[in-house]
Backbone as numpy.savetxt, mean C-alpha at the origin, in Angstrom:
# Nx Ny Nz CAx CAy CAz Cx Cy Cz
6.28 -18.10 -6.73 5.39 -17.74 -5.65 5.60 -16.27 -5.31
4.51 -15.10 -5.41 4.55 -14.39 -4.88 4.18 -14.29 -3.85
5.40 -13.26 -3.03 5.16 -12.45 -1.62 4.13 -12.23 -0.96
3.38 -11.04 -1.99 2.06 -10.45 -2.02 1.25 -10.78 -2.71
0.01 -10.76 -2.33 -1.21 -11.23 -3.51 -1.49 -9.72 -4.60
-2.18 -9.92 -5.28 -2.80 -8.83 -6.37 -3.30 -8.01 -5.27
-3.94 -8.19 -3.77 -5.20 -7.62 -3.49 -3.65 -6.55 -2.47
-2.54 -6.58 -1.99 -2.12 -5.97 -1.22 -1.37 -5.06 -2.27
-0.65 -5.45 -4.04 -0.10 -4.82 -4.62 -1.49 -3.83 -5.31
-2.75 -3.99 -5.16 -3.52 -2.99 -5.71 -3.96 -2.44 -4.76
-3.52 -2.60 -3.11 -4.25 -1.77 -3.09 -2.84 -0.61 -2.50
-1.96 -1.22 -2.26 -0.65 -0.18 -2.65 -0.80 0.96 -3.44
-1.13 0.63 -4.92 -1.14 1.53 -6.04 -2.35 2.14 -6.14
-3.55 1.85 -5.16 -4.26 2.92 -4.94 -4.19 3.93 -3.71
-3.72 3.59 -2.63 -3.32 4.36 -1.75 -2.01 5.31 -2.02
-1.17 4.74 -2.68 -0.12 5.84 -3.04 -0.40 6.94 -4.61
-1.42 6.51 -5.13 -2.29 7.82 -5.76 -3.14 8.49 -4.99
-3.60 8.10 -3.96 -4.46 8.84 -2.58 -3.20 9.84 -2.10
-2.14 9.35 -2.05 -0.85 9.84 -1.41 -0.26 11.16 -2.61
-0.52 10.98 -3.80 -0.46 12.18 -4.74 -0.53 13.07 -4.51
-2.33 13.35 -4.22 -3.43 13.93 -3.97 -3.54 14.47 -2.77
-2.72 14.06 -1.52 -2.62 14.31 -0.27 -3.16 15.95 -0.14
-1.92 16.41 -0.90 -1.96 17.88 -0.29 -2.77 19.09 -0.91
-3.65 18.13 -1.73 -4.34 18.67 -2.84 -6.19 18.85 -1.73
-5.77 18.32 -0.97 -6.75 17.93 0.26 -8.73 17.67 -0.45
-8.41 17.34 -1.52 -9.33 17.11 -1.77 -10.05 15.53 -2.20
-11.09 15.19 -2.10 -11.38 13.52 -2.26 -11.41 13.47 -3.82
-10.94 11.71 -3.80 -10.49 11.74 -5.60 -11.45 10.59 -5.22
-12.44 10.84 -6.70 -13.21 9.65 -7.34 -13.10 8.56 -7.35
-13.32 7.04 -6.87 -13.04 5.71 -7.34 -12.42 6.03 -8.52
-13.68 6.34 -9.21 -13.17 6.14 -10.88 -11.76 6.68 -11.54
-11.64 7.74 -10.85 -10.69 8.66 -11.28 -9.34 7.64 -10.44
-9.41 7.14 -9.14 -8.02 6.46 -8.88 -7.76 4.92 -9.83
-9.10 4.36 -10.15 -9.15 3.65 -11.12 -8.77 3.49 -12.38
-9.08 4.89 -13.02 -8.30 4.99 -13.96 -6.95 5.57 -14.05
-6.62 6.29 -13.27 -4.94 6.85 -12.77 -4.25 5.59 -12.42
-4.60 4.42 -11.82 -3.84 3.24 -11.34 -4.00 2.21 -12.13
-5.04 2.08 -13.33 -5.07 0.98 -13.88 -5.64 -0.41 -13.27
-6.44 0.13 -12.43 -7.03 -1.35 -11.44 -8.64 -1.27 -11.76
-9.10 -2.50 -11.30 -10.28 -2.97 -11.72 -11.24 -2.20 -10.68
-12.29 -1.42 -11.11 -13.14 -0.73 -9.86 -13.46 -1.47 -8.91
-14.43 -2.02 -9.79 -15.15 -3.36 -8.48 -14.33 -3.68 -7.52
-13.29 -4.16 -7.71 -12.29 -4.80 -6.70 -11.30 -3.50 -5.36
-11.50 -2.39 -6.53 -10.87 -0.98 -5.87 -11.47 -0.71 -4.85
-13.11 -0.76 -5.01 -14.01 -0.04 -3.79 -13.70 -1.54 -2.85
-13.52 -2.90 -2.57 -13.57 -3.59 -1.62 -12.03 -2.99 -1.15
-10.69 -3.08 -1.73 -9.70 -2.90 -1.35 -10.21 -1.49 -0.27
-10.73 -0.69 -0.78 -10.79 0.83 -0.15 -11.48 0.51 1.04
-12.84 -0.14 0.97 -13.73 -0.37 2.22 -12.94 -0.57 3.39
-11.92 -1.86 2.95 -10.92 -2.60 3.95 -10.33 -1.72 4.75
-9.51 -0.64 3.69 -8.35 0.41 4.09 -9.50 1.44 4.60
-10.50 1.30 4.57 -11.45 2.43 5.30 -11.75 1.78 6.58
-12.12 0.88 7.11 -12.30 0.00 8.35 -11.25 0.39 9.53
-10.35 0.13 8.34 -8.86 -0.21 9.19 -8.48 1.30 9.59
-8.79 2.30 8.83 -8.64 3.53 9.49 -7.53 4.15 8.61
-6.79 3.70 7.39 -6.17 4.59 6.51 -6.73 5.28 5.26
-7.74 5.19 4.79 -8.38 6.43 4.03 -9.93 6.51 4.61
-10.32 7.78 4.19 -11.86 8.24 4.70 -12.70 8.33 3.45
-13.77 7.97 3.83 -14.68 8.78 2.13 -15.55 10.17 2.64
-15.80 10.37 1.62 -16.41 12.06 1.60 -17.68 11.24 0.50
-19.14 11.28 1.17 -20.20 11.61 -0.07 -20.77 12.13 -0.66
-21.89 12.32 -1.49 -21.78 13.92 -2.30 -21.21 13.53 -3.69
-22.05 14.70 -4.38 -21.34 15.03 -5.47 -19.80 14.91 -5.32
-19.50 15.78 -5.04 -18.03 16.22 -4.68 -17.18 15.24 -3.77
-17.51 14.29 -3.81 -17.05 13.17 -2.59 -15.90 11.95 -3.24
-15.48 11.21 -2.51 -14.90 10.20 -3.19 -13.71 10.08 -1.69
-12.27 9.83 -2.18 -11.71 9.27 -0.95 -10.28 10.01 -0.44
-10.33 10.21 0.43 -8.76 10.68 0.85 -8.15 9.58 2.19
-6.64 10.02 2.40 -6.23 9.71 3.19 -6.45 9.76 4.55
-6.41 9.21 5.32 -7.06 9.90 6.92 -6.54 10.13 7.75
-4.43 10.34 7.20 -3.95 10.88 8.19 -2.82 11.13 6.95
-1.76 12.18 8.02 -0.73 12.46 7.12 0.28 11.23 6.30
0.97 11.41 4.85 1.50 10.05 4.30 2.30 9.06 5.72
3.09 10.43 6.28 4.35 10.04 7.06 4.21 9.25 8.23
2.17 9.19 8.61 1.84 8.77 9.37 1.39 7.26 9.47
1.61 6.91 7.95 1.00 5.42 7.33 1.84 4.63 7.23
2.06 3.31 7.22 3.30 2.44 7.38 2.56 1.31 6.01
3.81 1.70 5.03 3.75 0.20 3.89 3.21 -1.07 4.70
3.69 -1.49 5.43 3.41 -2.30 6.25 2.19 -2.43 7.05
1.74 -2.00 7.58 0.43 -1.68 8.56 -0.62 -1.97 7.02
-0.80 -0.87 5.64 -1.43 -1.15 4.89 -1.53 -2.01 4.14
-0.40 -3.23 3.95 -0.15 -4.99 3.59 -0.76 -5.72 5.00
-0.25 -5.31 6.02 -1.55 -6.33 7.19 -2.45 -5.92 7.04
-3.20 -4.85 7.08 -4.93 -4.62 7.37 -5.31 -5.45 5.52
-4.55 -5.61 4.66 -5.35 -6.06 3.38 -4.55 -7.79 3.47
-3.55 -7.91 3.72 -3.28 -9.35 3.55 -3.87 -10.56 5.16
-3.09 -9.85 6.11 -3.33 -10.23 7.60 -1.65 -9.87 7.45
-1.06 -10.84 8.39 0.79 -11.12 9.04 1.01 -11.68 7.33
2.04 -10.87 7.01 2.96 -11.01 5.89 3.95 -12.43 6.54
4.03 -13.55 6.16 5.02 -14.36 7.26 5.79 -15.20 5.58
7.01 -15.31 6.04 7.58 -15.97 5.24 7.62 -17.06 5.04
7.16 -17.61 6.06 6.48 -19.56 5.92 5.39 -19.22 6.80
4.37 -20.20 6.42 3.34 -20.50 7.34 3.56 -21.64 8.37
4.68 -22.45 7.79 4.80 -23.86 8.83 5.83 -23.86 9.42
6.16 -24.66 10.46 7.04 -24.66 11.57 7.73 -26.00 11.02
9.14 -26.12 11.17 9.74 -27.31 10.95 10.13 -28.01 12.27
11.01 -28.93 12.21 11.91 -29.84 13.33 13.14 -28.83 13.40
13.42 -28.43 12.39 15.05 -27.80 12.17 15.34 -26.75 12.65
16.20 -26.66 13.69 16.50 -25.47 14.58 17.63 -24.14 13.53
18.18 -24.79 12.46 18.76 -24.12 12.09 17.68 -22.98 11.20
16.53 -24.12 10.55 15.50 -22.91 9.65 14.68 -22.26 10.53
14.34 -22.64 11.35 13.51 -21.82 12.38 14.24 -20.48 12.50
15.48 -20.33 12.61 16.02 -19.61 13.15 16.13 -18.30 12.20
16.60 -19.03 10.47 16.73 -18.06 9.68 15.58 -17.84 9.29
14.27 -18.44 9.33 13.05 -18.13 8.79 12.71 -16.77 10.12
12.90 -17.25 11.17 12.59 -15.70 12.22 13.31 -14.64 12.00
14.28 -15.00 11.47 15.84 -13.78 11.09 15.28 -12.94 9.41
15.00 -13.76 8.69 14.26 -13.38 7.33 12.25 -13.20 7.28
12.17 -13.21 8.57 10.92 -12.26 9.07 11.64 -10.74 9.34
12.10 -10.91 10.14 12.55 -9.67 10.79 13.15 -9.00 9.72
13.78 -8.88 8.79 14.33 -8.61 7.55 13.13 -8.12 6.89
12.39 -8.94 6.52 10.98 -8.35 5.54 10.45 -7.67 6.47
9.93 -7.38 7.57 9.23 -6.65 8.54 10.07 -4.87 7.77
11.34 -5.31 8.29 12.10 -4.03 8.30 12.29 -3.59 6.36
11.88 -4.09 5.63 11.77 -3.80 4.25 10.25 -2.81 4.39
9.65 -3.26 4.34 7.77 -3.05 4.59 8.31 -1.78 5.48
9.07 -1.32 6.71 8.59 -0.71 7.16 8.85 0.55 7.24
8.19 1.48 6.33 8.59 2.46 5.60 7.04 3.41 5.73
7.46 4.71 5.70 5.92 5.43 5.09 5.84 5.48 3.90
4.72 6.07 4.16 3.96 6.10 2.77 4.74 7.45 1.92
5.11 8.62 3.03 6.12 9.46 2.93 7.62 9.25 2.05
7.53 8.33 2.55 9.27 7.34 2.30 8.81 6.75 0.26
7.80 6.87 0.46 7.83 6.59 -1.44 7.74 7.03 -1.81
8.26 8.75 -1.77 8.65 9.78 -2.66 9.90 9.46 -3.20
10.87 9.07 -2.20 11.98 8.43 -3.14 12.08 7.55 -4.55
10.67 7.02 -4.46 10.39 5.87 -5.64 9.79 6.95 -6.67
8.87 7.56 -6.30 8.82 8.77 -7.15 9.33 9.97 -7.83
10.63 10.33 -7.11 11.44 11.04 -7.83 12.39 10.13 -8.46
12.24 8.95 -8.17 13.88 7.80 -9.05 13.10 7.33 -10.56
11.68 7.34 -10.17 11.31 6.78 -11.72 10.83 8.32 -12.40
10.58 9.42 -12.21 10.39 10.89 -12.52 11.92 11.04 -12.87
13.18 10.85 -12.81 14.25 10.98 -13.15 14.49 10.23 -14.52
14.48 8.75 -14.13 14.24 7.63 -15.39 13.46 8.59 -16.48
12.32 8.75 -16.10 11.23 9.52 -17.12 11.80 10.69 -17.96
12.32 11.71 -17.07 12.88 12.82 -17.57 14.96 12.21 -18.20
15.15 11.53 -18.73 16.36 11.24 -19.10 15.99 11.56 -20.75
16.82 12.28 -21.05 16.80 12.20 -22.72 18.43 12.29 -23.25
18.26 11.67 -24.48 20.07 12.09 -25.45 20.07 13.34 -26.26
């Protein structure tokens, strides 16, 4: 069982190529984050609409148009962009009798809350650790 569905891990990997591009301040193509991320268009522009509603990227139309971020990375929360595309990330949906799981299921919320809750800023670290991996040679 996964965590996350396909629709919160794609649209991760399109917002953190939006997050590339940040300072490049210019709008990047569907197509072009489509093909930089490896995700299915069709499904890219609903993921984007969502994250456009919700108020973390903007579109630009036009020739020259396509999508950016709509506020700084540092200002976006992993988290905030898994609720506006999943709803409440919850580690069970059901409530038991058992006071002991209740307890660790609220304790291992609060745990995943505080995993998720990171900027978008904060995954430069993931980017310079696999840019390191990358650059390793014998």
């Amino acid at each position: 069982m996964a965590l996350l569905s396909s629709k919160s891990s794609y649209g991760l990997v399109a917002i953190c190529e939006l997050v590339k591009h940040y300072y490049g301040e210019k709008p990047i193509k569907i197509k072009q984050i489509a093909e930089d991320a490896s995700l299915p268009r069709n499904y890219l522009e609903q993921l984007l609409n969502r994250l456009k509603k919700d108020g973390f990227v903007k579109s630009v139309r036009g020739a020259h148009g396509g999508y950016l971020l709509a506020s700084h990375p540092s200002d976006i929360k992993v988290l905030d962009v898994i609720k506006s595309l999943e709803g409440d990330v919850n580690v069970t949906d059901t409530h038991t009798t058992s006071a002991v799981m209740e307890l660790f299921y609220a304790e291992s919320q609060k745990k995943l809350d505080r995993i998720f809750d990171m900027s978008l800023e904060d995954l430069k670290f993931y980017q310079q650790k696999v840019a390191s991996q990358l650059n390793y040679s014998i």
